[in-house]
ZAKOL-725765 format. One record per residue: x, y, z of N, C-alpha, C, CB in turn; residue number from 0. Coordinates in Angstrom, 2 decimals. Glycine has a CB too. Layout:
+---------+---------+---------+---------+---------+---------+---------+---------+---------+---------+---------+---------+------+
!      nX !      nY !      nZ !     caX !     caY !     caZ !      cX !      cY !      cZ !     cbX !     cbY !     cbZ ! resi !
+---------+---------+---------+---------+---------+---------+---------+---------+---------+---------+---------+---------+------+
!       X !       Y !       Z !       X !       Y !       Z !       X !       Y !       Z !       X !       Y !       Z !  NUM !
...
+---------+---------+---------+---------+---------+---------+---------+---------+---------+---------+---------+---------+------+
// end
This chain:
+---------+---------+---------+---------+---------+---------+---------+---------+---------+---------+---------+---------+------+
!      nX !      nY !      nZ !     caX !     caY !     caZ !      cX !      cY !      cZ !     cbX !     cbY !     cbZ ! resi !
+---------+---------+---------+---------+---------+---------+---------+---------+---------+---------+---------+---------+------+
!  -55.55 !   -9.44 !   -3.89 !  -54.97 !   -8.18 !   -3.55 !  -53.49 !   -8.39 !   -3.29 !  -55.68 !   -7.57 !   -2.34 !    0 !
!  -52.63 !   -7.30 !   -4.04 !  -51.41 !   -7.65 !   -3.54 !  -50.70 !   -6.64 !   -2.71 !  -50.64 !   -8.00 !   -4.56 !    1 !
!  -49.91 !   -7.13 !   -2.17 !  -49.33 !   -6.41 !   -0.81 !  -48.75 !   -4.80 !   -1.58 !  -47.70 !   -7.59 !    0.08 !    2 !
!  -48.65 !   -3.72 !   -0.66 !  -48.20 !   -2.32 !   -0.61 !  -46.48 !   -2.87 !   -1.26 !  -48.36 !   -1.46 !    1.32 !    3 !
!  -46.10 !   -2.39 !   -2.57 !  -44.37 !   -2.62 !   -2.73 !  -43.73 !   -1.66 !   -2.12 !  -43.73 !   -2.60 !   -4.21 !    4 !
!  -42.52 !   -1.64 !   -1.82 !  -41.65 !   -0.86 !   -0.97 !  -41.07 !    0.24 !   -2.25 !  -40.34 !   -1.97 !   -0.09 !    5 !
!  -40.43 !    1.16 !   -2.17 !  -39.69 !    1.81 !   -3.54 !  -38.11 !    1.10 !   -2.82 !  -39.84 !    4.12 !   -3.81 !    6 !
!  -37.69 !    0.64 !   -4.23 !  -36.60 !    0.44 !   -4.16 !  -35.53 !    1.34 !   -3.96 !  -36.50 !   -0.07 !   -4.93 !    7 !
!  -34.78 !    0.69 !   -3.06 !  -33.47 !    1.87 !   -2.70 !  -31.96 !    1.22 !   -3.12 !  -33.38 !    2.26 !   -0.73 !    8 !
!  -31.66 !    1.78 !   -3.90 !  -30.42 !    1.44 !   -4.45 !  -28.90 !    1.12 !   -3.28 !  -30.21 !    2.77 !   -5.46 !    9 !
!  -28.20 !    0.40 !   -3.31 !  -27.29 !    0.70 !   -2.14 !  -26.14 !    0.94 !   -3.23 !  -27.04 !   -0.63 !   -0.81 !   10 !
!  -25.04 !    1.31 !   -2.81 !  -24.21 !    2.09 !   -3.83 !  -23.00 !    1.36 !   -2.93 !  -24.37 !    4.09 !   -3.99 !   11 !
!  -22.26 !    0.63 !   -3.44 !  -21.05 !   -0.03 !   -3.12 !  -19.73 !    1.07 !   -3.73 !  -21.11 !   -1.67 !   -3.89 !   12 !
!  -18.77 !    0.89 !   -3.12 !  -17.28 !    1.29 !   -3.52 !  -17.26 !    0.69 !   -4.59 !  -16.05 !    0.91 !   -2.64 !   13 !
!  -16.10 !    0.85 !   -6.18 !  -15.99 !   -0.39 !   -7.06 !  -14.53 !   -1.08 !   -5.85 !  -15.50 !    0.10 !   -9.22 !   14 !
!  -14.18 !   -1.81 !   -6.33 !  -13.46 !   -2.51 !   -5.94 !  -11.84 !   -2.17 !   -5.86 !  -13.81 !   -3.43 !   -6.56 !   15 !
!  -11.27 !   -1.31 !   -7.00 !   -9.97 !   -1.05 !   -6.57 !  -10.02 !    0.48 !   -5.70 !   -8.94 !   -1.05 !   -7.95 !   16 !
!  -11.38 !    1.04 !   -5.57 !  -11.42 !    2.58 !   -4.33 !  -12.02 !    1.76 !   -3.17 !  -12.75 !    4.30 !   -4.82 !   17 !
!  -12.22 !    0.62 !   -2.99 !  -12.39 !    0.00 !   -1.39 !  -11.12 !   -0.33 !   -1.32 !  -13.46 !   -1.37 !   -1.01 !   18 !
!  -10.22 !   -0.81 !   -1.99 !   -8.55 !   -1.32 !   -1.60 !   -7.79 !   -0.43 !   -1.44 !   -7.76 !   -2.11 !   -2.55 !   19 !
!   -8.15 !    0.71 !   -2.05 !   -7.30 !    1.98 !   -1.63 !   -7.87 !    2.72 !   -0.45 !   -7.21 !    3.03 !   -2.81 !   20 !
!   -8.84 !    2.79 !   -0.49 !   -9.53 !    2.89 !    1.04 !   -8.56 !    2.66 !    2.29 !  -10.72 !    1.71 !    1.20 !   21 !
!   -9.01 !    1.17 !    2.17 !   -8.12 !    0.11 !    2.50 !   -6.70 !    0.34 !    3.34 !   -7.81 !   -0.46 !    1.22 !   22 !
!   -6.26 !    0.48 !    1.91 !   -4.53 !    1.30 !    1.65 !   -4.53 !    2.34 !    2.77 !   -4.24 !    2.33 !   -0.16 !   23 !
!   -4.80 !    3.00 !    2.33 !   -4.86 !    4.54 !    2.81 !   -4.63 !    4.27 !    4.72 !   -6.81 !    5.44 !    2.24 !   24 !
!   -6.13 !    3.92 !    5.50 !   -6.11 !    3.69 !    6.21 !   -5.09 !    2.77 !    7.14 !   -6.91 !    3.65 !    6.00 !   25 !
!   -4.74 !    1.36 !    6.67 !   -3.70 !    0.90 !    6.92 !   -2.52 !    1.55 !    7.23 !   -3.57 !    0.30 !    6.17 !   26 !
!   -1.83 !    1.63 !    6.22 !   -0.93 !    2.54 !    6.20 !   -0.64 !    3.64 !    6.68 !   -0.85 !    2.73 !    5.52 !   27 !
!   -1.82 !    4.28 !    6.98 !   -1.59 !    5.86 !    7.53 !   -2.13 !    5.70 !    8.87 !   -2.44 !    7.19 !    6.65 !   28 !
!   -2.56 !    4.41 !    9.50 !   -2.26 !    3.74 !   10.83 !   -1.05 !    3.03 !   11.57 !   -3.01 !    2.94 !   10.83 !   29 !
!   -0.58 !    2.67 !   10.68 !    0.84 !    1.93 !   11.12 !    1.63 !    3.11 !   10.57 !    1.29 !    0.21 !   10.35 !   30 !
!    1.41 !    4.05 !    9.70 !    2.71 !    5.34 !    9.91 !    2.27 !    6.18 !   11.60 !    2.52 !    6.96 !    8.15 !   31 !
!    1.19 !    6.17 !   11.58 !    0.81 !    7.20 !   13.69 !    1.54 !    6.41 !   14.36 !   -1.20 !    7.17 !   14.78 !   32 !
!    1.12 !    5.13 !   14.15 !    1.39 !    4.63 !   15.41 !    3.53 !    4.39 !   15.28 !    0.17 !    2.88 !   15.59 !   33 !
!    3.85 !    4.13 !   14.29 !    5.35 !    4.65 !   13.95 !    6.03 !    5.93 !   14.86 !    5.32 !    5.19 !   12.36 !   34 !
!    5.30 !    6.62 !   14.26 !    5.43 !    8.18 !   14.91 !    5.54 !    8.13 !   16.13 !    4.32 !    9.15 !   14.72 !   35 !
!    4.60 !    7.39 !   16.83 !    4.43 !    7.73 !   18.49 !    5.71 !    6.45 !   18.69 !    2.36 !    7.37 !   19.44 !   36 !
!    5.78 !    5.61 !   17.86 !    6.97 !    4.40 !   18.85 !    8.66 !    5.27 !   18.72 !    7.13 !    2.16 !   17.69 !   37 !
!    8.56 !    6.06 !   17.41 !    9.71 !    7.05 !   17.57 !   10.12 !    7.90 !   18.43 !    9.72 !    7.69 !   16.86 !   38 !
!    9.11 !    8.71 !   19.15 !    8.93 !    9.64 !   19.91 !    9.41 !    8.56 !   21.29 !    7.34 !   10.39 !   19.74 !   39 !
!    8.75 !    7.83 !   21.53 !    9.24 !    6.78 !   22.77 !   10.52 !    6.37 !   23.04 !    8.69 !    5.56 !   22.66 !   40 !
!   10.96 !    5.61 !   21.39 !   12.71 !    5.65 !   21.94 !   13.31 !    6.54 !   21.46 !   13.67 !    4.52 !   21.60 !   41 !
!   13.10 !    7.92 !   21.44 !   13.83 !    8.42 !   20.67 !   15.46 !    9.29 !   22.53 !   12.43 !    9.75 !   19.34 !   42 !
!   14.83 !    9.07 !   23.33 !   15.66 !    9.15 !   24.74 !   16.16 !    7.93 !   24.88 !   14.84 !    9.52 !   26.08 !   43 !
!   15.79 !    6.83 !   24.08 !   16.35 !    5.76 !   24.88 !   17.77 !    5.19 !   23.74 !   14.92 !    4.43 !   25.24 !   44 !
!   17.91 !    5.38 !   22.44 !   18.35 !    5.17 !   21.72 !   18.97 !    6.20 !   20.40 !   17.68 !    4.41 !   21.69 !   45 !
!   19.89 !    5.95 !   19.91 !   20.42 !    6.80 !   18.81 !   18.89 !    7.45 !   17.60 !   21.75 !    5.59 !   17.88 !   46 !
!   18.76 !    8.57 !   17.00 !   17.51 !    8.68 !   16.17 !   17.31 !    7.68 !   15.03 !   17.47 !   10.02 !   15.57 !   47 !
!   18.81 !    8.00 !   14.43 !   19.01 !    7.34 !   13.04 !   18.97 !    5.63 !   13.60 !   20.75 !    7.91 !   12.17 !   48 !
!   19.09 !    5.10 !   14.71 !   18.74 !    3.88 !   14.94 !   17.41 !    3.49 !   14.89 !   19.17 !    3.58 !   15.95 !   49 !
!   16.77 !    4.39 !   16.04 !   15.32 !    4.09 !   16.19 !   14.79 !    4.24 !   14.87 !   14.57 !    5.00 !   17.20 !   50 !
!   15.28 !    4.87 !   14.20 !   14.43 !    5.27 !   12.89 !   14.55 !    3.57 !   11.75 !   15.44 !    7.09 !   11.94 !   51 !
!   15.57 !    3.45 !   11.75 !   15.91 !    2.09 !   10.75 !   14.97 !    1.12 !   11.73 !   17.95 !    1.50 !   10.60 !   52 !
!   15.05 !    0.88 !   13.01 !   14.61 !    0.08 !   13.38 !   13.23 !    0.02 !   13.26 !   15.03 !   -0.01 !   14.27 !   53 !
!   12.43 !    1.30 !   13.55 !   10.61 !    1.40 !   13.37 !   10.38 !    1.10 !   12.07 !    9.81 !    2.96 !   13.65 !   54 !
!   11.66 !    1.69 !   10.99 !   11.17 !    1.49 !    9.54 !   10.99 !   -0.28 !    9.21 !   12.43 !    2.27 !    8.41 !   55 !
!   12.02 !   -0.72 !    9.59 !   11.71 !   -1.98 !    9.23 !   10.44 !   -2.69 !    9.68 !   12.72 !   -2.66 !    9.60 !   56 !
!   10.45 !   -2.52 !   11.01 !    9.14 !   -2.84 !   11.79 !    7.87 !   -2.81 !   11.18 !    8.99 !   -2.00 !   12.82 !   57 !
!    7.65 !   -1.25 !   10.84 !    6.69 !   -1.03 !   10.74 !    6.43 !   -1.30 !    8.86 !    6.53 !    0.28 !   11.51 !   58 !
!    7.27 !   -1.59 !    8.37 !    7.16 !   -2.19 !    6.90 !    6.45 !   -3.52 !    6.48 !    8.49 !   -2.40 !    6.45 !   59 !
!    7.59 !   -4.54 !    7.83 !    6.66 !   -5.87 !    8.12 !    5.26 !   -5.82 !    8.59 !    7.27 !   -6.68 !    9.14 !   60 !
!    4.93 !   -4.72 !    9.29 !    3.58 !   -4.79 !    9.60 !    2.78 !   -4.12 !    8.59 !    3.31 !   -4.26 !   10.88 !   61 !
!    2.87 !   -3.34 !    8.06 !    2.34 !   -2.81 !    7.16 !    1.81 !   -3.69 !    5.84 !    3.19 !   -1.91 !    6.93 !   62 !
!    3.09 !   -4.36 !    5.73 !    3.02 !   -5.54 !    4.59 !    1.65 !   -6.38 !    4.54 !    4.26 !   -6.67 !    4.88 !   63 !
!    2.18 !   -6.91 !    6.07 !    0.88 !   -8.45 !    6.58 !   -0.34 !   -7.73 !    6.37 !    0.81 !   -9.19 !    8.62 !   64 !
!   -0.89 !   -6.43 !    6.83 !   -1.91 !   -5.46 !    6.86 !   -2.32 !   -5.74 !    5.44 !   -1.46 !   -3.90 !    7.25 !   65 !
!   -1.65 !   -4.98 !    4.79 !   -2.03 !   -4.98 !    3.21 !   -2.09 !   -6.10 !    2.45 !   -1.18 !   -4.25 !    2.46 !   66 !
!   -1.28 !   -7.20 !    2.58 !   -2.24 !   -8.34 !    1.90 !   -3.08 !   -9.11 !    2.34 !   -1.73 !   -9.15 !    1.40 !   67 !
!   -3.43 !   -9.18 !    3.90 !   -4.73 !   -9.24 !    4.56 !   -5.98 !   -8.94 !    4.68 !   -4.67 !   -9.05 !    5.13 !   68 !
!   -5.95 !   -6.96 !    4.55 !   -6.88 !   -6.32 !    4.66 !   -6.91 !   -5.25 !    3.97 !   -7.07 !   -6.16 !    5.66 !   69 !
!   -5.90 !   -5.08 !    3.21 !   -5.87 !   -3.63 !    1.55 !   -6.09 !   -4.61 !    0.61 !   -4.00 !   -2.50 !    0.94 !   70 !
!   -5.67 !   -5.91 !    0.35 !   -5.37 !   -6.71 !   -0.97 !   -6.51 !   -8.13 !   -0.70 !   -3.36 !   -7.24 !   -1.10 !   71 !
!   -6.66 !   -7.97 !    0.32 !   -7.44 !   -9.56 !    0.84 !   -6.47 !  -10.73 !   -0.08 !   -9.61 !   -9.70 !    0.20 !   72 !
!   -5.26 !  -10.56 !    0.04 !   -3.96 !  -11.95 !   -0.77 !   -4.08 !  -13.08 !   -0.21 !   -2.16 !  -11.75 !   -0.57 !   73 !
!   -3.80 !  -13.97 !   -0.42 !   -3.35 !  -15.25 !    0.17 !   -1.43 !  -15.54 !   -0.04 !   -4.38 !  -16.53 !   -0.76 !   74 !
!   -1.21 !  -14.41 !   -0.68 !    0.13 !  -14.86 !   -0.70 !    1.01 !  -14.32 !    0.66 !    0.77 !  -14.34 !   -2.10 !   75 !
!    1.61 !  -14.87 !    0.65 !    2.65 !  -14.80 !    2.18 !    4.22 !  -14.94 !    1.88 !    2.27 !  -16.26 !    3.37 !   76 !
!    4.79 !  -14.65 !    3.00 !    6.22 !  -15.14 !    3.22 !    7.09 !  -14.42 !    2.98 !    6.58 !  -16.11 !    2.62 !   77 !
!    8.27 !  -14.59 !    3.10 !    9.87 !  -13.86 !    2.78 !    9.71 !  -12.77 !    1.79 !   11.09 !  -14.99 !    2.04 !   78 !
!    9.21 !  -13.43 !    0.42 !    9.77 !  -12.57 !   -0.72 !    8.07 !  -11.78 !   -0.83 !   10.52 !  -13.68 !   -2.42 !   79 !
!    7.44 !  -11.92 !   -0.07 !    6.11 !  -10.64 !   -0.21 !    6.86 !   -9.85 !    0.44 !    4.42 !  -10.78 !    0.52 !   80 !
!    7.11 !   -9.97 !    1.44 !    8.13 !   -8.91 !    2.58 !    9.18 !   -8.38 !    1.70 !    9.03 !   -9.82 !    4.03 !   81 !
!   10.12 !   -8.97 !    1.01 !   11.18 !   -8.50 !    0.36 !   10.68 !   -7.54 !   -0.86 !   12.03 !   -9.69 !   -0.09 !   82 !
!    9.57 !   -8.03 !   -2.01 !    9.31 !   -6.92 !   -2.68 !    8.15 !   -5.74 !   -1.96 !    8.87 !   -7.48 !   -4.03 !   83 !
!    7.99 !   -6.28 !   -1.40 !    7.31 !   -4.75 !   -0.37 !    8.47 !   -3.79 !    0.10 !    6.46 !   -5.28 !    1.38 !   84 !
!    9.22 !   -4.26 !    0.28 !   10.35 !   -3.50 !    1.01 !   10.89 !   -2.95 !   -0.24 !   11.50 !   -4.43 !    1.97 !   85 !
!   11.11 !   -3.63 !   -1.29 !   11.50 !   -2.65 !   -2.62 !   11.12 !   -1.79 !   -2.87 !   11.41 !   -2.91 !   -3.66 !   86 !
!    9.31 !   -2.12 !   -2.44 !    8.54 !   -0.31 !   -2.84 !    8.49 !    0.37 !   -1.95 !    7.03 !   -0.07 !   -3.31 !   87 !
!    9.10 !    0.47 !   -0.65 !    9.53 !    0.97 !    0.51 !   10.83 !    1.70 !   -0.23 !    9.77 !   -0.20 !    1.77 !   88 !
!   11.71 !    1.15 !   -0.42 !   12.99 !    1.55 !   -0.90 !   12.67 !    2.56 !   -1.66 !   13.78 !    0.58 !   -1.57 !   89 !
!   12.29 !    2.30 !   -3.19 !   12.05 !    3.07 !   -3.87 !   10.78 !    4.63 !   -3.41 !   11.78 !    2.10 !   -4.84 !   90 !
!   10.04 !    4.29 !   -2.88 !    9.02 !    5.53 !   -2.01 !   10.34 !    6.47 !   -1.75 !    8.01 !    4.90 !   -0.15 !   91 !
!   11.20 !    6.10 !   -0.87 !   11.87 !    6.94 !    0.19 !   13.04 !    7.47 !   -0.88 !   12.48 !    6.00 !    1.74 !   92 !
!   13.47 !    6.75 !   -2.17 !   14.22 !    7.45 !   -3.00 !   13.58 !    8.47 !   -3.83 !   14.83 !    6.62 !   -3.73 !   93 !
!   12.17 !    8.26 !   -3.76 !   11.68 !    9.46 !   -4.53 !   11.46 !   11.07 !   -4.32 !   10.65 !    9.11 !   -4.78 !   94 !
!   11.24 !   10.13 !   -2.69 !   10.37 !   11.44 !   -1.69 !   11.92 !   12.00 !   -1.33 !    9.09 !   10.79 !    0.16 !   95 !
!   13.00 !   11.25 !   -1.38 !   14.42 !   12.12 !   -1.05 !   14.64 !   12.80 !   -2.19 !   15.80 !   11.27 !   -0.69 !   96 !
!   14.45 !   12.20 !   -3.29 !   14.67 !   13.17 !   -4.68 !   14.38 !   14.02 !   -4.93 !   14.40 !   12.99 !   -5.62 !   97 !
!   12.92 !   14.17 !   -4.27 !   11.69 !   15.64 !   -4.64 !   12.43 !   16.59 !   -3.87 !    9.73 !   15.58 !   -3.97 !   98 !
!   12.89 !   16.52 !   -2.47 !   13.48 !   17.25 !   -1.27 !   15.06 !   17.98 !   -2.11 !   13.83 !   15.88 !    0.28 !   99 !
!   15.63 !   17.05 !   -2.49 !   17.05 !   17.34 !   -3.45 !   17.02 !   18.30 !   -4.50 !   17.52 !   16.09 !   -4.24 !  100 !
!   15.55 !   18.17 !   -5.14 !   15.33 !   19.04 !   -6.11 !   14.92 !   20.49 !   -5.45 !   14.28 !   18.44 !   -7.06 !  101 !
!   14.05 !   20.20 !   -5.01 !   13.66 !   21.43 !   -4.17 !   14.59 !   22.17 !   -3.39 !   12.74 !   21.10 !   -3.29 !  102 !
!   15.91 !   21.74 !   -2.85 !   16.85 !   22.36 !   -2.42 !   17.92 !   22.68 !   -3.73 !   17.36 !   21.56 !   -1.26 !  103 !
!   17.97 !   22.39 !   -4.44 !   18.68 !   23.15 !   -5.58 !   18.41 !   23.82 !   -6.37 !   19.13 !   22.73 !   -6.19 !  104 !
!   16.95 !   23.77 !   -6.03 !   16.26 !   25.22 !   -6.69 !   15.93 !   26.62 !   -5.56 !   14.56 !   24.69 !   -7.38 !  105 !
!   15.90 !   25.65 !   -4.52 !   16.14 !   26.88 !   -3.19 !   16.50 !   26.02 !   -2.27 !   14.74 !   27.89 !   -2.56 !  106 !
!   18.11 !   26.86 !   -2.08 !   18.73 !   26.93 !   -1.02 !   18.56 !   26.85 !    0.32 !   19.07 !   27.60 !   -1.11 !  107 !
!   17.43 !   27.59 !    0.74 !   16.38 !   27.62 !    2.15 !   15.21 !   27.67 !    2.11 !   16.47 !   28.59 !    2.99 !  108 !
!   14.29 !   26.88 !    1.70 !   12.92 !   26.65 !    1.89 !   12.30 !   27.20 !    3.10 !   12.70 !   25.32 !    1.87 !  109 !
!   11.21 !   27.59 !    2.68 !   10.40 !   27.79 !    4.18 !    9.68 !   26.11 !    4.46 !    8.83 !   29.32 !    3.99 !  110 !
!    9.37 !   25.96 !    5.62 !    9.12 !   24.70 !    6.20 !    7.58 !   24.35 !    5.96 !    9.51 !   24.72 !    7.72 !  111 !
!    7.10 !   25.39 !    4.95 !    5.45 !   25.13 !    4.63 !    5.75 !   24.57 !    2.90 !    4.18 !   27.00 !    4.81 !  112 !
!    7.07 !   25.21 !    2.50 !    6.76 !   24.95 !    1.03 !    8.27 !   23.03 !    1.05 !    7.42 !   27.14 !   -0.40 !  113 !
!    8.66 !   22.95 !    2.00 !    9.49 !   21.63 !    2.37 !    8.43 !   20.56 !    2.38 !   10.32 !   21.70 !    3.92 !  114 !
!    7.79 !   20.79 !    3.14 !    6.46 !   20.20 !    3.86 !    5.34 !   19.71 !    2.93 !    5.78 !   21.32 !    4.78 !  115 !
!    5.11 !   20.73 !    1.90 !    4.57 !   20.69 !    0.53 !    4.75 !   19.65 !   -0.48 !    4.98 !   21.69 !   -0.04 !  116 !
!    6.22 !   20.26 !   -0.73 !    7.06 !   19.13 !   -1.64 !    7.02 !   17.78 !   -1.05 !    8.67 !   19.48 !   -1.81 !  117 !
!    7.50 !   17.48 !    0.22 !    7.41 !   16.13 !    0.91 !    6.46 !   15.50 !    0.56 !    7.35 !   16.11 !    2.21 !  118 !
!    5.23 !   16.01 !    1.07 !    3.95 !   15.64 !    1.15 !    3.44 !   14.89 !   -0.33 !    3.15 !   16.96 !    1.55 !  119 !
!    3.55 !   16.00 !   -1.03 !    3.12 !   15.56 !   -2.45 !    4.07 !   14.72 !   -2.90 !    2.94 !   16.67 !   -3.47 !  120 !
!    5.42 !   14.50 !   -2.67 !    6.09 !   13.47 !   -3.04 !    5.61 !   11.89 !   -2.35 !    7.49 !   13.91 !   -2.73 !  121 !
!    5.37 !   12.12 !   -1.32 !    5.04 !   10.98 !   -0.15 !    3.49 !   10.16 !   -0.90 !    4.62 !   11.99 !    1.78 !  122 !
!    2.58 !   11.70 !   -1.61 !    1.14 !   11.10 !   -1.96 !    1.23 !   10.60 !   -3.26 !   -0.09 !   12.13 !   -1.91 !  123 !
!    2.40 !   10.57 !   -3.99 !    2.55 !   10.15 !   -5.85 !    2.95 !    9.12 !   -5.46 !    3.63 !   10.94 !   -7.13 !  124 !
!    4.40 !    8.79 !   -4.24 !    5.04 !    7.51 !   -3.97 !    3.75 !    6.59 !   -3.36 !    6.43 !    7.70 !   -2.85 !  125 !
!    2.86 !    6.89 !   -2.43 !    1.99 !    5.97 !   -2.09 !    0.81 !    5.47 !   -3.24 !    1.42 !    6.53 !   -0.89 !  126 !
!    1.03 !    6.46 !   -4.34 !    0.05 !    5.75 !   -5.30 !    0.63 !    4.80 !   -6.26 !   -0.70 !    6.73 !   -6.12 !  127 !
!    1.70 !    5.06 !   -6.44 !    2.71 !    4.15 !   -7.32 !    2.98 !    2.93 !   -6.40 !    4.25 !    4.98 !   -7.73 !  128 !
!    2.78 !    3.00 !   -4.74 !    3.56 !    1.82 !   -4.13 !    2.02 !    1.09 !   -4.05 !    4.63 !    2.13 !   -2.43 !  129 !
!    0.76 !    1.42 !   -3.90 !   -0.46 !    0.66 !   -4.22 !   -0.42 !    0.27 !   -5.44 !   -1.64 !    1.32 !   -4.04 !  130 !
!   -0.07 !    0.67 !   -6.30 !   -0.10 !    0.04 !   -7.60 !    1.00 !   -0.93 !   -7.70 !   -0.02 !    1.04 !   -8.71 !  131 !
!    1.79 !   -1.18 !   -7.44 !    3.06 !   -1.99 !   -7.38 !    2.50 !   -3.13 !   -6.48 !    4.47 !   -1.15 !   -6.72 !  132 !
!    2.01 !   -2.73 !   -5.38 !    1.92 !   -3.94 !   -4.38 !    0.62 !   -4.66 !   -5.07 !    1.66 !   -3.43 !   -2.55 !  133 !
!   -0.75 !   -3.98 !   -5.60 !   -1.58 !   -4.73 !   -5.76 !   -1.19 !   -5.42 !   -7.26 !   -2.85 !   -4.02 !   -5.54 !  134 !
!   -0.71 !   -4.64 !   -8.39 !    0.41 !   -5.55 !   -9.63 !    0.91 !   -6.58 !   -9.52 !    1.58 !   -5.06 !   -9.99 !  135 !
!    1.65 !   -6.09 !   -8.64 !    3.03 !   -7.22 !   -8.53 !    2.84 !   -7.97 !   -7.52 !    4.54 !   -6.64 !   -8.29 !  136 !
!    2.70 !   -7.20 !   -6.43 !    3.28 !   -8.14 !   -4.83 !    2.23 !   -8.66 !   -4.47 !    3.89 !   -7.30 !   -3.37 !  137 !
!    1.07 !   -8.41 !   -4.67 !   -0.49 !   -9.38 !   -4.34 !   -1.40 !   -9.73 !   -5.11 !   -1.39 !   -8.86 !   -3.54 !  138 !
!   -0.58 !   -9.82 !   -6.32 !   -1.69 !  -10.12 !   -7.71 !   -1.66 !  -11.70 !   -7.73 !   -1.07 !   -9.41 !   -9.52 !  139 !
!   -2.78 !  -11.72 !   -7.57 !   -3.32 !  -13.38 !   -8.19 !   -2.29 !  -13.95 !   -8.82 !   -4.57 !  -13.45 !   -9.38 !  140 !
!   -1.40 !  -15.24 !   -8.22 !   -0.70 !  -16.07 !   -9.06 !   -1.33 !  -17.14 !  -10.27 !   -0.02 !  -16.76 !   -8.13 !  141 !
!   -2.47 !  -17.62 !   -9.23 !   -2.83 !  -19.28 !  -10.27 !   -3.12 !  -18.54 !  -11.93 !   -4.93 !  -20.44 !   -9.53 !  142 !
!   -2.61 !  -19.87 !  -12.32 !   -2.71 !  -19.45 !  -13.43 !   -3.92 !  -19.65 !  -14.30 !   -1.77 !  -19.83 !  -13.90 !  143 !
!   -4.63 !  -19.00 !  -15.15 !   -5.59 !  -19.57 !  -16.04 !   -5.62 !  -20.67 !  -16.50 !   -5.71 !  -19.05 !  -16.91 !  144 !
!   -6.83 !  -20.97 !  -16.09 !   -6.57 !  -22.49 !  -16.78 !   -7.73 !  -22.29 !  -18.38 !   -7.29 !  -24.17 !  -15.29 !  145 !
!   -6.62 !  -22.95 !  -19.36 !   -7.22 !  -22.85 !  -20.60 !   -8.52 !  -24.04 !  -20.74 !   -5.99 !  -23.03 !  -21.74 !  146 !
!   -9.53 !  -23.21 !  -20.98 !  -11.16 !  -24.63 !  -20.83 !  -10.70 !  -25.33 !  -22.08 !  -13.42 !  -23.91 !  -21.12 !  147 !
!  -10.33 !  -24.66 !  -22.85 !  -10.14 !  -25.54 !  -24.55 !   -9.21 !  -26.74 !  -24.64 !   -9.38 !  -24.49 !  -25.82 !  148 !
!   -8.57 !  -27.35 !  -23.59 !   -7.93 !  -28.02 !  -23.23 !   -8.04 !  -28.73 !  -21.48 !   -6.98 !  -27.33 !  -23.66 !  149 !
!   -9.06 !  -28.27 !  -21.46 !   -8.99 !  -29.25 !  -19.94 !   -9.85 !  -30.98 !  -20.35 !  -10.26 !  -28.13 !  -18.28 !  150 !
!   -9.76 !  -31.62 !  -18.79 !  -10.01 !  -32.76 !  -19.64 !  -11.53 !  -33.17 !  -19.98 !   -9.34 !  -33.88 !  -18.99 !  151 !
!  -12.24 !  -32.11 !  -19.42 !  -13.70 !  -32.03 !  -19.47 !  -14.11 !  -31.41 !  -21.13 !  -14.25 !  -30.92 !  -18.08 !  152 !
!  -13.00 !  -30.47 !  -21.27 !  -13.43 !  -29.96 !  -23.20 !  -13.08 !  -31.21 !  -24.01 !  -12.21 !  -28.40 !  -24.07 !  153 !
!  -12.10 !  -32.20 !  -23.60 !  -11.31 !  -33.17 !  -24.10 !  -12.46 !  -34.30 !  -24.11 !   -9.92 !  -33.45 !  -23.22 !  154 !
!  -13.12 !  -34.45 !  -23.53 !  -13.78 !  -35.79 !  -22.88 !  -15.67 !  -35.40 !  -23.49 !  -13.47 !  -35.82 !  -20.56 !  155 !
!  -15.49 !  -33.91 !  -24.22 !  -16.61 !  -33.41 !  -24.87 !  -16.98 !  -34.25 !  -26.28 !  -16.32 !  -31.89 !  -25.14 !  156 !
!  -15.16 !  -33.52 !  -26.64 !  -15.24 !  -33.51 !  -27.60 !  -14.94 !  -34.67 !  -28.46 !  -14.78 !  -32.67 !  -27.74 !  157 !
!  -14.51 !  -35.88 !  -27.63 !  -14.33 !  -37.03 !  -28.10 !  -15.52 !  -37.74 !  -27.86 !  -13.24 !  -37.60 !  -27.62 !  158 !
+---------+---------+---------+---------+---------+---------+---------+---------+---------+---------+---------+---------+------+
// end
């Protein structure tokens, strides 16, 4: 006699680049709150446009370590992860200023729902382009392939 079978239940995983954007998302839109609230803090104690350069940088470096830790699971580290992260930092904030530029030369005085709009949707194209950049470029697997048709085990086959 054989035992009662169970019905199988499927478990349904994320694929793998919507768990990193997951990932993304969360990260990021944790270290931007918590940004927010460290602005609000010095913002009596210090110039805006200071506090502001200063959280940005801050919170870039942290953001960074975040994302190739726990958006990218990387092993890569150091100076120049920080430095091209900060490029797609750079570039984000030239876009999302561009969208704002446009939108004011097509109107003069925006209402603060259709500013807010434009921002927004500029802010959500720049964060998909800066996940794609960071997981591309700035946390993509370095080692290189190693060709089997030439290692010394195909070599040592085939002789």
């Amino acid at each position: 006699m054989t035992a009662p079978s169970r019905p199988r239940t499927r478990t349904r995983t994320l694929h793998p680049l919507v768990a990193a954007f997951v990932r993304f998302v969360v990260c990021g839109g944790g270290v931007g709150l918590a940004s927010s609230g460290v602005l609000v803090l010095l913002n009596d104690r210090i110039p805006m446009a200071v506090a502001n350069a200063l959280v940005t940088v801050v919170s870039t470096v942290i953001a960074t370590e975040l994302h190739g830790r726990v958006s990218f699971r990387s092993e890569r580290k150091g100076w120049g992860v920080h430095l091209q992260s900060g490029v797609t930092v750079a570039v984000s904030y030239a876009f999302t200023t561009g969208a704002l530029f446009c939108l004011y030369a097509v109107r003069s005085e925006p209402s603060a729902l259709v500013e807010q709009t434009v921002y927004l949707s500029a802010s959500a194209l720049a964060g998909i382009g800066r996940f794609a950049l960071l997981r591309v470029v700035v946390f993509a697997d370095r080692t290189p392939a190693r060709d089997a048709s030439l290692s010394k085990a195909a070599v040592a086959m085939a002789a």
